[in-house]
Each structure stands twice: as structure tokens, then as C-alpha cells.
C-alpha positions as CSV (number, residue, x, y, z in Angstrom):
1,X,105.2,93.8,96.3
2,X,107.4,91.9,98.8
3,X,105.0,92.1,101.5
4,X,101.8,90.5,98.9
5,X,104.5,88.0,97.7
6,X,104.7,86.9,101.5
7,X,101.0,86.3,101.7
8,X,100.7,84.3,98.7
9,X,103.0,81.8,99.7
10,X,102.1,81.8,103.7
11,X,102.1,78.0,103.5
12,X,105.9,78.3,102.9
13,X,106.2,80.7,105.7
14,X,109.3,78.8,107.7
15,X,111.3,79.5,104.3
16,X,110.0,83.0,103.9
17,X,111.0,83.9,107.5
18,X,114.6,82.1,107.2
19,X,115.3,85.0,104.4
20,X,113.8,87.4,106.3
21,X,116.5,87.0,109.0
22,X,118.7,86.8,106.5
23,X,117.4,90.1,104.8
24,X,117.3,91.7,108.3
25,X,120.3,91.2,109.3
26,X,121.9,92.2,106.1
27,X,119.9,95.5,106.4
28,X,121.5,96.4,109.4
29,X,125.2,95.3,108.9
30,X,125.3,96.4,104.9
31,X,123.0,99.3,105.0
32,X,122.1,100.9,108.7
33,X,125.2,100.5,110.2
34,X,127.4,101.9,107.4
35,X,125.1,104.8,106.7
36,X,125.2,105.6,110.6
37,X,128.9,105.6,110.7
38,X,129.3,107.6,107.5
39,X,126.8,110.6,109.0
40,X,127.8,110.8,112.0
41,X,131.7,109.7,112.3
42,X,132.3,113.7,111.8
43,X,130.8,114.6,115.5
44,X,130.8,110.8,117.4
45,X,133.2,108.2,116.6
46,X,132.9,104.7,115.6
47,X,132.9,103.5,119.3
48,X,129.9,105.4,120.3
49,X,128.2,104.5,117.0
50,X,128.2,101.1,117.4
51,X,127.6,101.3,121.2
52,X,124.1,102.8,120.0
53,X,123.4,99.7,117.7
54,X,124.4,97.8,121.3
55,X,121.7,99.8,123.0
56,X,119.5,99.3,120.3
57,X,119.5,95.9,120.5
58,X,119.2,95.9,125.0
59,X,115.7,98.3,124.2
60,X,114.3,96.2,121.9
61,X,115.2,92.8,124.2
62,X,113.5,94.5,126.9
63,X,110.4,95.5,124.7
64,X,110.4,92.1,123.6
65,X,110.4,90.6,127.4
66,X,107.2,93.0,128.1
67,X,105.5,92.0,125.4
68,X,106.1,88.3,126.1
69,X,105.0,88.9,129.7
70,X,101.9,91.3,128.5
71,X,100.7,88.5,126.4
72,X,100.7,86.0,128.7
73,X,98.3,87.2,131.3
74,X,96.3,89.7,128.8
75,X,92.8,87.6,128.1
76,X,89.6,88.2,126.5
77,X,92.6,89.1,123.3
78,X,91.4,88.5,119.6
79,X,94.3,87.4,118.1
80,X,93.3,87.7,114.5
81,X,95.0,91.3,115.4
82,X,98.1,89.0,116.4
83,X,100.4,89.8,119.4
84,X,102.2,92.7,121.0
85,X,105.5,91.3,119.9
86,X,104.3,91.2,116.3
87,X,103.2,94.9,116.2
88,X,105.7,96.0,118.2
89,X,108.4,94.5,115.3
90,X,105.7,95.9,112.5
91,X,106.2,99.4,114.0
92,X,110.1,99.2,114.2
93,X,110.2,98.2,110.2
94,X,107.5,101.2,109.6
95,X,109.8,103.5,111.5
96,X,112.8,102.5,109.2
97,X,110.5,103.0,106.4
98,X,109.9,106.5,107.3
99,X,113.5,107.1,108.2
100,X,114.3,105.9,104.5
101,X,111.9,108.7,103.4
102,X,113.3,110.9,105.6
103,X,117.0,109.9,104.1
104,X,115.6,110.8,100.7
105,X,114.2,114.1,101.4
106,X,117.4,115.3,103.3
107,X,119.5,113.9,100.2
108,X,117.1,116.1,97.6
109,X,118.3,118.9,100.0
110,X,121.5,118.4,98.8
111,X,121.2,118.1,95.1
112,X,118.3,116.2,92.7
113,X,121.5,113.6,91.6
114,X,121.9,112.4,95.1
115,X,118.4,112.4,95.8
116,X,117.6,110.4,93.2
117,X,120.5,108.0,94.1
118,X,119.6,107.7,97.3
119,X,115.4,107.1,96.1
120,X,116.6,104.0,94.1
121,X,118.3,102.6,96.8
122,X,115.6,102.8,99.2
123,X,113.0,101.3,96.1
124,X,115.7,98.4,95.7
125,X,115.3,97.3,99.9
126,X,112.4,98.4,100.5
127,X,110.9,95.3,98.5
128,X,113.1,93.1,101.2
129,X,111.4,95.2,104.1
130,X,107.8,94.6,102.8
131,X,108.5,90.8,103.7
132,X,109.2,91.6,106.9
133,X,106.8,93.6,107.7
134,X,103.9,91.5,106.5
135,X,106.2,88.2,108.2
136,X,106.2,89.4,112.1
137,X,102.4,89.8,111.8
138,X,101.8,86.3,110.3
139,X,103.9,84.7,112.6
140,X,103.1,86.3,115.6
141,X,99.3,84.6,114.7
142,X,97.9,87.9,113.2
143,X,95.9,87.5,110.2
144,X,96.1,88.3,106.5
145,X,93.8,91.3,106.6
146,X,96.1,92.5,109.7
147,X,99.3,91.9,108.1
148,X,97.9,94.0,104.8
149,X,96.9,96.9,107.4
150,X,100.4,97.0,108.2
151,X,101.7,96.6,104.9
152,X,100.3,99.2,104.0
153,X,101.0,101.5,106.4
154,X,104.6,100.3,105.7
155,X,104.2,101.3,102.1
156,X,103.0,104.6,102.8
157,X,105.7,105.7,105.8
158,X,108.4,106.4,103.1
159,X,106.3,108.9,101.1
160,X,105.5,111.0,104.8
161,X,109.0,110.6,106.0
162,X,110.1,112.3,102.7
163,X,107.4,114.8,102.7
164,X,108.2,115.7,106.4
165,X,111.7,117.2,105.2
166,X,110.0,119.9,103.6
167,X,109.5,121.5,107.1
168,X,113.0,120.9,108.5
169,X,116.4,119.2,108.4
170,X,117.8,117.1,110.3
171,X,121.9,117.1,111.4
172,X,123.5,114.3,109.8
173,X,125.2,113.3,113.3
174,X,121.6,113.1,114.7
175,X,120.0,111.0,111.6
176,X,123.1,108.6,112.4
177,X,122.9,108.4,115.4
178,X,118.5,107.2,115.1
179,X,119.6,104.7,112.2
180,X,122.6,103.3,114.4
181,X,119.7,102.6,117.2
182,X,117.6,101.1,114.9
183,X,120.1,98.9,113.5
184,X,120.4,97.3,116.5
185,X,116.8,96.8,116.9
186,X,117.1,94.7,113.2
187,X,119.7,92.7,114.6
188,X,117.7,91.4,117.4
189,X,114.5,91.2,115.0
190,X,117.1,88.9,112.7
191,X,118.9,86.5,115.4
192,X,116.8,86.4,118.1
193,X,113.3,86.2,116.4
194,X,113.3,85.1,112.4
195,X,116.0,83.0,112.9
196,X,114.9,80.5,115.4
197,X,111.1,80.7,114.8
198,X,112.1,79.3,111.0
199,X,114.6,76.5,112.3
200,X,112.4,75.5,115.1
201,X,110.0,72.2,113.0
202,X,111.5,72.2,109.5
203,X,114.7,71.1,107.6
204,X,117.7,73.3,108.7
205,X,119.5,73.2,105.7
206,X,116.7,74.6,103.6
207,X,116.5,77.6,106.1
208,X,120.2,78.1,106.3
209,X,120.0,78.1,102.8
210,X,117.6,80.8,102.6
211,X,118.8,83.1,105.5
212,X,121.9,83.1,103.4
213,X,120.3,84.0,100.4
214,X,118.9,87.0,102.4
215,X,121.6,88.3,103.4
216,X,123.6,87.8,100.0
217,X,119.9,89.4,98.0
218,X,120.6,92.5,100.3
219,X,124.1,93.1,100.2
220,X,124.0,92.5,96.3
221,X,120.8,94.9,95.8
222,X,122.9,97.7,98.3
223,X,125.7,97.5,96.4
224,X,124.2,97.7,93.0
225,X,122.1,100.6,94.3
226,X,125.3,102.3,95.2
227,X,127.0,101.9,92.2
């Protein structure tokens, strides 16, 4: 729903992108980053937690660099499929998609009550990741049919990241550890990509506006869902 909600209003894209980096951001510091620290602070403590949100954010800057340079001498491209950078941001959100499935099925391992807790919360930011997903496709000049491929495919990575607990279970130090990573890899998505592609040709104001609203919608909608 958050992802079709994107592609009605692509004209609006500049505001749609400043609460993405908004949302983004608030994913990883309210959601990722907590959740990290609270499964894996029993083996690896908070230093070498948030050193692996550091190094996160270093491996996704140099994916980012090689994509850049990959698309600059690449020719004979069709960029309806948009660019490197765009998928390569499309298949980060699809991973913490599947992650978030996988976060259920290890918590229906534990008991239905705190799977069921942790299923809601994943419905309630999941809407915010749709957005995202369907954003770094449009802006990275993909098209609408492109962005809907991977929409999709974003939809569909909770249900097989749940589905694939049914064959094992993964440590909670481990699971931390991945969601710490990946956290970092939203916090570059955030600063270093939504948030100065939406400032760059329109009002500022509006956009700060609407990164802050981002980050507010997610914090609120993380804390309700913990409640």
C-alpha cells in the first residue's frame, strides 16, 4: 500500500522522498538499532554493535561509489530498468523485509503472544518501507512497471523470511548483529541519498517539514506497535 501510494503521487516525488529519509532514518535509530542492541548485548556489547552499524554504513558508501562509477561508463543501458544505485538500495530494503519475516518466525518460536506482537509491528513499518522501496527505483530514473517489480518482490520477502524459520533458528546474537549492519546501510540510504536528492530544486522547508514527519510517523507507529 505504501509503495502504490508512492506511485500515484510521483509528481510530488521531492516531498515523498523528504519523508522517506525521514522514515529511513527513523527505521534505523528507533527500530534496527534498538532491536540489535537488545539481541545481541548478551554476547557483544554496545561498542561492537554500533561499530557494525559504522561498517554498515562504510559497505554501503563503497557500493554506492561502484555503482556511481559502473554507471558512468556502462552504455547501450535501458534505463527504464533504472540504475545500479537504485536496485542496489531496492535490494537492501527487500533484505530488511525478509529479515522482518525472519524476526517473526524466530518470535513464533518463542510463543504465539510474542509472535503475534512482533507480526503487528512489522505490518505497522512495513507500510513506511513500501515507500522506499518503490522511491529509490523512481528516482534513480527506473520506471513505474520497474518500481512495481520491486514492490512486489518487497511485499513478498516477509512472508519467505518467515517461512524460512521453519527449517532453522537463528542465535539472537547473530540476528543482531545482521540487523545492526543493516541499520547502517539505512542511515546512509537516509542522509546521504533521500535527503539531498529531495532538497536539491524545491522549497526546503516543505522537505524539512516532511523528513520530520518521517521520522516522527515511525517512531510513533514503533512505539504504538510495542505497546
Amino acid at each position: 500500500m505504501g509503495g502504490l501510494l508512492a506511485l500515484r503521487f510521483q509528481s510530488k516525488l521531492y516531498l515523498i522522498l523528504g519523508f522517506s529519509a525521514g522514515a529511513v532514518i527513523g527505521v534505523a535509530f528507533f527500530d534496527l538499532l534498538p532491536t540489535a542492541i537488545e539481541l545481541a548485548s548478551k554476547t557483544y556489547g554496545v561498542r561492537e554493535i554500533t561499530s557494525m552499524a559504522g561498517f554498515g554504513f562504510v559497505v554501503y558508501l563503497l557500493l554506492d561509489r561502484l555503482a556511481v562509477h559502473f554507471n558512468q561508463h556502462k552504455t547501450n543501458s535501458n534505463t527504464s530498468s533504472g540504475s545500479l544505485r537504485g536496485k542496489i538500495a531496492a535490494l537492501c530494503l527487500t533484505l530488511h523485509s525478509f529479515l522482518d519475516g525472519v524476526a517473526i518466525g524466530l518470535a513464533f518460536h518463542l510463543s504465539l503472544a510474542i509472535g503475534s506482537l512482533v507480526a503487528v509491528a512489522v505490518l505497522v513499518h512495513d507500510f513506511a518501507d513500501g515507500i522506499n522501496t518503490t522511491n529509490v527505483i523512481l528516482k534513480e530514473n527506473g520506471s513505474r512497471r520497474n518500481a512495481l517489480k520491486w514492490l512486489i518482490t518487497n511485499a513478498i520477502a516477509p512472508l519467505l523470511g518467515a517461512l524460512s524459520t521453519l527449517y532453522y533458528k537463528l542465535p539472537a546474537e547473530n540476528l543482531g548483529l545482521l540487523l545492526a549492519l543493516i541499520s547502517g546501510f539505512f542511515l546512509y540510504i537516509g542522509a546521504s541519498d533521500f535527503l539531498p536528492e529531495s532538497r536539491a530544486r524545491h522549497p526546503k522547508l516543505i522537505t524539512l517539514f516532511m523528513t520530520i514527519l518521517g521520522i516522527l510517523t515511525l517512531y510513533m507507529a514503533i512505539r504504538i506497535a510495542e505497546v
